[in-house]
N, C-alpha and C positions, 0 to 999 in steps of 0.2 A: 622427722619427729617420730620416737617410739612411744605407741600406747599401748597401753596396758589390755592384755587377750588371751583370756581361760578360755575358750571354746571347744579346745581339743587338746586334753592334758596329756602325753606321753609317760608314763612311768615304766623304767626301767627295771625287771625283778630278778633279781638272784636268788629269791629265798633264805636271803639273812634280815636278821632282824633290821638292818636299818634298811633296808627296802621293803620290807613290810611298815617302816613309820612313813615310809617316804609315800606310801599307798594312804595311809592315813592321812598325810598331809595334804594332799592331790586330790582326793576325795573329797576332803573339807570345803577346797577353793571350789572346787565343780559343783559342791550343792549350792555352795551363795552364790555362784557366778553363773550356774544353770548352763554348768558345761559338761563336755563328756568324755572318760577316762577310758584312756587304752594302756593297758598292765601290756608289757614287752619283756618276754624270755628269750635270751640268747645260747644256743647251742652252742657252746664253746668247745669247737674241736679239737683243739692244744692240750687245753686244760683234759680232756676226757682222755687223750693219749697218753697226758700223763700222771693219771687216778689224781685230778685236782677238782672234780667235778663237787658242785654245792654239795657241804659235809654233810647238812641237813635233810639231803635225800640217800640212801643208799640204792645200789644196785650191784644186780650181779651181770655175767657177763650176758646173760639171756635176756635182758630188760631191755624193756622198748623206751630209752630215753624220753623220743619225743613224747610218747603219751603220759609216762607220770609227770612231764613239765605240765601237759595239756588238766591231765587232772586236778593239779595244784595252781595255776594256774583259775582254772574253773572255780576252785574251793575260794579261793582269795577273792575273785569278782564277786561272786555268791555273797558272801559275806559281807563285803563294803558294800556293795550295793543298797544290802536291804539296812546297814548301820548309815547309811546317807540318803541313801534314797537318790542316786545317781543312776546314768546309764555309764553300762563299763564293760567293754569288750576285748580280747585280750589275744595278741600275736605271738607265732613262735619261729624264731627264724635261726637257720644255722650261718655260723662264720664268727669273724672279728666281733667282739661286743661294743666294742665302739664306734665300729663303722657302720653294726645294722644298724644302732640305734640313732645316727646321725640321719640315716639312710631312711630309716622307717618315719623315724619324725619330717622330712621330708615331703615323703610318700603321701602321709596323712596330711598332713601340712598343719602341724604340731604350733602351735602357738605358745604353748609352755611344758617343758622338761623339766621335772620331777624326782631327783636321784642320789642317791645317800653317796658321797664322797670316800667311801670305804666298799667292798664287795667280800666275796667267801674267800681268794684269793688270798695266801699268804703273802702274795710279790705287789700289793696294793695295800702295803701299811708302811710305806714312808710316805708322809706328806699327805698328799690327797695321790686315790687311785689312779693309778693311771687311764684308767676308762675312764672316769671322771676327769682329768685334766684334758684327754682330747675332747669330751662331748663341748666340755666346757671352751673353749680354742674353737673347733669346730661346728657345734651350731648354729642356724638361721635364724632359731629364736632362744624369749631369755633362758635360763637354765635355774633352777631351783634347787641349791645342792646342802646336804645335811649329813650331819655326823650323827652316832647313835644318841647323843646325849640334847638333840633337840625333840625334848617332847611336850613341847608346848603345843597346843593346837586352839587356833584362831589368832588374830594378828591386831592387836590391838595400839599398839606403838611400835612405828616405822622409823630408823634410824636410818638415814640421807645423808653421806658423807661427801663435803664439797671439798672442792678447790679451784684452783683458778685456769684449769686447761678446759679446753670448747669441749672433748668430747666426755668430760665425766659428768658433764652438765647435760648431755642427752637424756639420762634419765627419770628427769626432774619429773615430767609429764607422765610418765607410766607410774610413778611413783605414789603422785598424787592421786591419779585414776582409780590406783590400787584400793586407795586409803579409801577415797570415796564410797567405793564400792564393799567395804570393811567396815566403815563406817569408825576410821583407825585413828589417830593424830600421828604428822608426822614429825621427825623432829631436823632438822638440818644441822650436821656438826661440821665446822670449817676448822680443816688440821693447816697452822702455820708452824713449819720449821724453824729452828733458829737463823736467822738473817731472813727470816719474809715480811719482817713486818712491813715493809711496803708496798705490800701483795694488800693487806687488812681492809684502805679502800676499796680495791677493787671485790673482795669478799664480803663485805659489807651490803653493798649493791645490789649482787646475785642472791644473798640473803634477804634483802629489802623486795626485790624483783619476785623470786618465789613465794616468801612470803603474801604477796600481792594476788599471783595467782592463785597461790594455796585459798585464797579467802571469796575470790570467784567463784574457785571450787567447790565453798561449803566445805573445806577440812579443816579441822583443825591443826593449829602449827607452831612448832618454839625451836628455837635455834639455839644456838652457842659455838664460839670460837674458843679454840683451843690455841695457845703459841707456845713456842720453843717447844714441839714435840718429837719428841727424839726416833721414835720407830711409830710411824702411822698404823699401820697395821695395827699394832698391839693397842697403842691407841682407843682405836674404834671400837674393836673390842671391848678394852677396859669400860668403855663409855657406853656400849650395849649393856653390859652388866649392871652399869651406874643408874640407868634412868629404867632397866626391866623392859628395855625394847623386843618384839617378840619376834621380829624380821629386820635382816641388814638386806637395803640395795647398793649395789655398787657398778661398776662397769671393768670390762676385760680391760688387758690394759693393750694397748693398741702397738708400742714397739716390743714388745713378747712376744705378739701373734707375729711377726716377721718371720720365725722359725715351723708355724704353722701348728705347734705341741704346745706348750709352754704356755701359763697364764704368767703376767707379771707378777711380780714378787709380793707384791700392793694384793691384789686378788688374790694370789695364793695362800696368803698369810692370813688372810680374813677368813677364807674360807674354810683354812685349817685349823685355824685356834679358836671360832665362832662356838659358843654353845644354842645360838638360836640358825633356823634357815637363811641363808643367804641367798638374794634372787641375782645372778652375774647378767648384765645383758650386752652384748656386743656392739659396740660402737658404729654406725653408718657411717663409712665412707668417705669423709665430703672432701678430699685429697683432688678429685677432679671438676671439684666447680668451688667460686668464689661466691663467699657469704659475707657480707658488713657486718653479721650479726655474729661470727666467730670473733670478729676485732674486737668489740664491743663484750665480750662474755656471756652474751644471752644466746647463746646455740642450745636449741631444745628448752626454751622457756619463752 
């Protein structure tokens, strides 16, 4: 079962604007969750060999890289801090950005990542970035990723996109937790394709079932089914839009990660066409132990 854990927020910075929202973002969840922010610069030594370094700082050949990241850095903590009233301390590590930041979240033992699906990089504007696509693939825990145009901050309707396989149903419970603690509504949308209507029972169920818990919880909850939907993805979206939802959770998609890169096409389309944050969280596992409760649809509920 995944639950829901601000404790130790990783954010990723390149010093473009949408890693500076993704700080604002990260910030917000650490004040109401009384968690603590670690801002993460990556020395990208590729990029510096081949004058790609963040456009937003210059230098020359005598500049001491690490220290103006450290100074900008510093300035960036400085300021959320005292706008949040957080604790937020801030790493700088040279190599791969995707792999320190895998690495570092780790390290710290990162409970949520924080990071804009675009960087300074011209070679990360197809799709989502490619640092972004391996954090996201690669991560232990869930990932929080956003385009420049999510500037909403605080999260007040939570969009829950179901369907009928065991593991997108994992994240019913972090989701709710979330909400709790936001104090949020969340809303369950169930996408049927054309020829699922026989899927609707068993969608129904998991809807009645969450619901159920949702009310345990003290959240608030509303659902709806959607059928003969032609492209999910867009979908979801369309339907974030629909109801002003201010956060989508969803889950990786589990035969993508077999390549170890690659978010399913499902995730990747959400995450790229989203005007609000999307939280991705990685599926457990459960391939080497048998569960009745996977037969049944209630895995993670």
């Amino acid at each position: 079962m995944i639950h829901f854990n601000s404790s130790k927020i990783l954010i990723p910075v390149d010093f473009s604007e949408t890693s500076e929202l993704a700080i604002r973002h990260g910030a917000y969840i650490a004040k109401l969750s009384k968690g603590d922010v670690y801002l993460l610069h990556v020395i990208n030594a590729q990029y510096m060999a081949q004058n790609m370094f963040v456009p937003l700082m210059q230098f020359t050949a005598n500049n001491d890289i690490e220290n103006k990241a450290e100074q900008k850095l510093a300035q960036l903590a400085e300021e959320f801090k005292l706008e949040h009233d957080v604790k937020i301390e801030f790493i700088i590590k040279t190599g791969n950005p995707s792999n320190e930041i895998v690495n570092v979240a780790k390290e710290i033992d990162a409970s949520l990542i924080v990071m804009g699906t675009h960087g300074y990089s011209p070679l990360e504007e197809l799709v989502i970035g490619s640092n972004a696509l391996k954090v996201l693939t690669k991560s232990h825990c869930p990932t929080m990723a956003m385009s420049s145009e999510a500037l909403h901050e605080g999260y007040n309707k939570i969009l829950l996109p179901i369907d009928t396989s065991a593991h997108t149903r994992q994240k019913v419970n972090y989701t709710l937790e979330m909400a709790k603690k936001f104090n949020a509504q969340v809303c369950a949308l169930a996408l049927l394709s054309q020829g699922e209507e026989h899927e609707k029972p068993s969608i129904e169920l998991i809807i009645h079932q969450i619901e159920k818990l949702a009310k345990e919880k003290g959240v608030s909850f509303s659902s709806d089914v959607l059928n003969n939907v032609k492209n999910r993805a867009t979908a979801t979206v369309d339907y974030t839009q629909k109801i002003d939802a201010d956060l989508l959770v969803i889950m990786t998609d589990q035969d993508a990660e077999l390549s170890g890169f690659f978010l399913g096409p499902y995730a990747q389309q959400v995450i790229h066409l989203s005007k609000v944050p999307v939280i991705a969280i990685k599926p457990i596992d459960s391939t080497s132990t048998t569960d009745v409760t996977m037969l049944s649809g209630t895995l993670g509920i």
